[in-house]
N, C-alpha and C positions, 0 to 999 in steps of 0.2 A: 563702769567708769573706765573709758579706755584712759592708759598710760603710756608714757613717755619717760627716756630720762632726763633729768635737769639736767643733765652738760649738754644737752643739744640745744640749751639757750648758749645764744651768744653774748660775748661781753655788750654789746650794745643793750642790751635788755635793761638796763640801767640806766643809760644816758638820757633817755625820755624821760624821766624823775628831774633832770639835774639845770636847768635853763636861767635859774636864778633869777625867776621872771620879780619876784617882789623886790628884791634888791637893787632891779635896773630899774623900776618903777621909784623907787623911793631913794634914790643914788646912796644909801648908805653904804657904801662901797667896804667900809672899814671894820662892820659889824655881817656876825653872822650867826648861824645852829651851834651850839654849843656840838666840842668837837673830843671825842674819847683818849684821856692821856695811854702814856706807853704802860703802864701799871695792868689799864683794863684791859690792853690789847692781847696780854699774856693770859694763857689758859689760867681758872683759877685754881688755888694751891689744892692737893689734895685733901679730900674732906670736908672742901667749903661746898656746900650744895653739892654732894658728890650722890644723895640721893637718888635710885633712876627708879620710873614706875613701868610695870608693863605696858607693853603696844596694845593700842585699841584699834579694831576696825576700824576701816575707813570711812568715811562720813564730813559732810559738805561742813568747813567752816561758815559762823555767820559772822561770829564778832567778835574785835578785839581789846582787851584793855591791859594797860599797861600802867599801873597806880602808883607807880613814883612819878612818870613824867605824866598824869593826868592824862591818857588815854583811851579814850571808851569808844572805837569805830565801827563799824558795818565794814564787811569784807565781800568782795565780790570778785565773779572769776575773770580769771585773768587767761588769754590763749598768746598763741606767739603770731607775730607779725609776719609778712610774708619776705621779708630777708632773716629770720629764723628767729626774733629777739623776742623778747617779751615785754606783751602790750602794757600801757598803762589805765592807770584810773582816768577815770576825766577831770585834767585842771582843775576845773573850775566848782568840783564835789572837794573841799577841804580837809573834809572830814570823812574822808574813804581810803579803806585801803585794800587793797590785793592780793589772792593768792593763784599762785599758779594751775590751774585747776588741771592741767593734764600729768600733773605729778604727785606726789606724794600730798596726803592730806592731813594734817596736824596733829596729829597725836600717833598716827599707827608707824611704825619703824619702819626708817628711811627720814630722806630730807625734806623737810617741808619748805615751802619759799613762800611769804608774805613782802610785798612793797608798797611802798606810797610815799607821795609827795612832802617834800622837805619846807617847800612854798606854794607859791603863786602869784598872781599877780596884782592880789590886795592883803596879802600878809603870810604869818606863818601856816603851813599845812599839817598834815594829822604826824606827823611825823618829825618834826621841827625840831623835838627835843631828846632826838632817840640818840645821839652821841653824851650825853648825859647819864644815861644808863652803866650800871656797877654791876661787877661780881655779886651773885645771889640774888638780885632783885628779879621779879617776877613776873610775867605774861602770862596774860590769862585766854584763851579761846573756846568760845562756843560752838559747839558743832551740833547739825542738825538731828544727833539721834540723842539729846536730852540730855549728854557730858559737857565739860568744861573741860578741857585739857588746859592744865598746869605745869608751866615753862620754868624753869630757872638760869638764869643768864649767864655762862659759863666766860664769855671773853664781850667785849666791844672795841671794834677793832675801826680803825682809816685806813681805804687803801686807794692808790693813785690810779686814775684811769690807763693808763701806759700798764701798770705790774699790778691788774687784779686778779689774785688767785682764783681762776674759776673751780678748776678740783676742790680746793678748802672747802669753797662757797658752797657750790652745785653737787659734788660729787657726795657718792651715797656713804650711806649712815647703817652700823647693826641696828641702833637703839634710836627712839625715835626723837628728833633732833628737829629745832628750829631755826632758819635763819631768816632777819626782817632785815630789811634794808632801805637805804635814804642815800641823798646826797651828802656830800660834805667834803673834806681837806680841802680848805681854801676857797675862795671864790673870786674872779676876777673879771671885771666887764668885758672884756674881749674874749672869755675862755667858757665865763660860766663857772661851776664848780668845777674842781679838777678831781674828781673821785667819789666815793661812798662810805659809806657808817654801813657798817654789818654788824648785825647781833648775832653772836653762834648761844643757843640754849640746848637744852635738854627735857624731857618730859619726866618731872617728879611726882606727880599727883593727875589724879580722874575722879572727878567727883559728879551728881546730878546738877544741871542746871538749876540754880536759885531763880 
C-alpha cells in the first residue's frame, strides 16, 4: 500500500463536504448539526479514556460506527483531487463515509483520516450528528483483517475555515490516533458552512470482528 503524508492534503480537502445543500433546499436557514461546546474542544482531563492500545498492522478499513450518535456506515477509499485536496464520498450515498486510503490506516500508529458528509440534498448525512460527540465516547472500525479497532474520543473540536489547523489535524501521531470530520461552525446561504467538526480519538482496544 503506497503512502503519503496527510499534510500534503490541503485545507480545501474539506470544503467538498461543506455546501449546505439540504439547508438551501429546505430554507431552514436557522437550524443546523448539532455543534461541539468549548468544554469538548479541550483535550480531555488526564485519566479520562487515557487508556492506549498497541498499533496494529495495517489493513483496509470497511466500517464505521459510532453508538452514541447512531452510526453504523461503510467506508470507502478516498484519494486526492488533482489540486491536492481530498476527494469526497458521493453526495447522494448518505450513508457513506471515507478514509483517506494513501495514509495511515486505522488502528496502526500514525493519523488516520475518515470524512463524510454532514448533509445533502434531501436531508441529514452519515455524519450530521458528529459535533454531538463527548470526551470518552466511542468509534468503532472494522478493518479487513478480522479486527475492530476501538477509538476513544479525546477532544471534539469547530474550527473556522480561514484558521483550520492542518498540523493538529493531519500531522503525525507516535500512537495510533483518529481524526473524523464533517462540516459545521455556522451555516449561511451565501457562505455555506463556515468550517468543520473534528474528532481527535485514540486507539484503546483491538478485538475480533463479531
Amino acid at each position: 500500500m503506497h503512502r503519503i503524508s496527510n499534510r500534503s492534503i490541503a485545507l480545501v480537502s474539506v470544503l467538498a463536504l461543506c455546501s449546505g445543500a439540504w439547508l438551501v433546499h429546505s430554507g431552514t436557514s436557522g437550524e443546523g448539526p448539532p455543534q461541539p461546546s468549548a468544554a469538548q474542544a479541550a483535550p480531555a482531563r488526564p485519566g479520562a479514556g487515557s487508556r492506549e492500545a498497541a498499533g496494529l498492522a495495517a489493513s483496509v478499513p470497511e466500517r464505521i460506527r459510532v453508538p452514541s450518535i447512531r452510526v453504523d456506515a461503510p467506508l470507502t477509499g478516498l484519494g486526492l483531487t488533482r489540486s491536492g485536496s481530498l476527494d469526497v464520498p458521493p453526495p447522494e450515498r448518505k450513508n457513506l463515509a471515507g478514509w483517506y486510503e494513501r495514509g495511515t490506516t486505522p488502528g496502526e500508529p500514525g493519523t488516520a483520516i475518515v470524512a463524510g458528509h454532514v448533509d445533502n440534498a434531501r436531508g441529514p448525512a452519515v455524519f450530521y450528528r458528529l459535533g454531538a460527540l463527548r470526551h470518552g465516547d466511542r468509534i468503532e472500525v472494522d478493518r479487513a483483517d478480522g479486527n475492530t479497532a476501538v477509538f476513544t474520543v479525546d477532544a471534539v473540536a469547530v474550527y473556522s475555515s480561514r484558521d483550520f489547523p492542518d498540523e493538529k489535524v493531519y500531522g503525525p501521531a507516535a500512537r495510533p490516533e483518529l481524526r473524523v470530520i464533517t462540516c459545521g461552525g455556522g451555516w449561511s446561504e451565501r457562505t455555506g458552512y463556515r468550517g468543520n467538526v473534528v474528532v481527535f480519538a485514540h486507539l484503546t482496544a483491538a478485538r475480533p470482528r463479531r
